[in-house]
N, C-alpha and C positions, 0 to 999 in steps of 0.2 A: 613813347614805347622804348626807344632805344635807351634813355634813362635810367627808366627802369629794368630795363636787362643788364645795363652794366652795373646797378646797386644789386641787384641781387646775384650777379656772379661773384661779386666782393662778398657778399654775405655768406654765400655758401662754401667760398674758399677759406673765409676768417674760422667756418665751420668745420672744412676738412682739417683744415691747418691746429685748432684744438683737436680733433682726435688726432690727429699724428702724434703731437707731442704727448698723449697722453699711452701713445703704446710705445714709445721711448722712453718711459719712466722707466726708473733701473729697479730690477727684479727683487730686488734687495729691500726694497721701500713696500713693495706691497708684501714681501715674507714676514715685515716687522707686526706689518698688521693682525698676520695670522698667527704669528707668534702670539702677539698681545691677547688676541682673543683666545688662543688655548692656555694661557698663562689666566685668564680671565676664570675660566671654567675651572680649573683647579685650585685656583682661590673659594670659588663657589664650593666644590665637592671637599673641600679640607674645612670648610665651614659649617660642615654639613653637623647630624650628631651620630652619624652612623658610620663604625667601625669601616664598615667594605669602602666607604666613600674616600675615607683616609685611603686606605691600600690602594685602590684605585687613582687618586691624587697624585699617588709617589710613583705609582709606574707610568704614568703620562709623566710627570717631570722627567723621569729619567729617560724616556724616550725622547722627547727635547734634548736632554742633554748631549746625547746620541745625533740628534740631528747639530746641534750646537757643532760639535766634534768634528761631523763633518763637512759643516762649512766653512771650519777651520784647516781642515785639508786633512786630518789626523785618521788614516789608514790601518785598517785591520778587520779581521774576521767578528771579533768581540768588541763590547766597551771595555775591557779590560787590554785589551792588545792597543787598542788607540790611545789612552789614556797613560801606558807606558812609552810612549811617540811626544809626550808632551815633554818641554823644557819647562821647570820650575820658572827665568823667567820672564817669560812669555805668558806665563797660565799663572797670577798670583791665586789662584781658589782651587789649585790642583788636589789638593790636600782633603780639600771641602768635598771635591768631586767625588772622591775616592770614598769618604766617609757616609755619602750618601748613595752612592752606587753599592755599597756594602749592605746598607741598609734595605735597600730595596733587594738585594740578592736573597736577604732574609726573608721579607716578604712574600716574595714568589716565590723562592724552594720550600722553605717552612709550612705558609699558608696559615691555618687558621693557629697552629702549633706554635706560632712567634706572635703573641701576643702585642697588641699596640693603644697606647691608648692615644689620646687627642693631643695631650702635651707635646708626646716623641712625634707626632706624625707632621704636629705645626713647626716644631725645630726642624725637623728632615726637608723640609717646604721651605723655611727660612735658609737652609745650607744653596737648596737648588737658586733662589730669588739672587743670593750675592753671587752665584757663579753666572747668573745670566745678566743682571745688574754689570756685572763688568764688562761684559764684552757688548755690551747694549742690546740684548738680545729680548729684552723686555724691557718696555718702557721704566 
């Protein structure tokens, strides 16, 4: 009896002792996941054949991008006020950032008025992929 009590208190600390370490995993490890999975889903909706899916696509990236920004520490009211906070270099895709956040301004203030087809909206997808691509922000 007493054996066995002292093999299963080893078992059950070997037990706690995996979840500990699994709620000490750094925050930052499980963000990449979620990142990857909505970088996932806008690969799917930019695949799609339907215009809204595109529009739709590029304003989840740029919301990413927006969160990108600020887990980079870059501070402001807008994506335009943070992105003027960035050093050229520190941010090689700043340029990119700029050209796709333009893009998407189109999109939403315009609306159906700023016409898109599937070519522009998979480049504008491509622009967001290397800026998160650099800073590893998707797989």
């Amino acid at each position: 009896l007493v054996v066995y009590c002292v093999i299963r208190i080893l078992q059950i600390r070997k037990h706690e002792h995996r979840k500990w370490q699994a709620v000490q995993e750094p925050a930052q490890d499980r963000e990449v996941s979620r990142s990857a999975l909505r970088w996932s889903r806008i690969v799917d909706e930019i695949g799609s054949e339907t215009e809204q899916s595109w529009r739709l696509a590029i304003l989840e990236a740029d919301i990413m991008l927006g969160e990108l920004l600020d887990s980079l520490g870059y501070k402001g009211e807008t994506m335009a006020d943070k992105m003027r906070m960035v050093e050229r270099a520190s941010f090689n895709t700043i340029d990119l950032a700029w050209e796709a956040h333009r893009a998407r301004n189109k999109i939403a203030h315009q609306g159906r008025e700023a016409p898109i087809d599937s070519r522009e909206a998979r480049r504008i997808i491509g622009l967001y992929e290397r800026i998160f691509r650099e800073f590893r922000f998707i797989a």
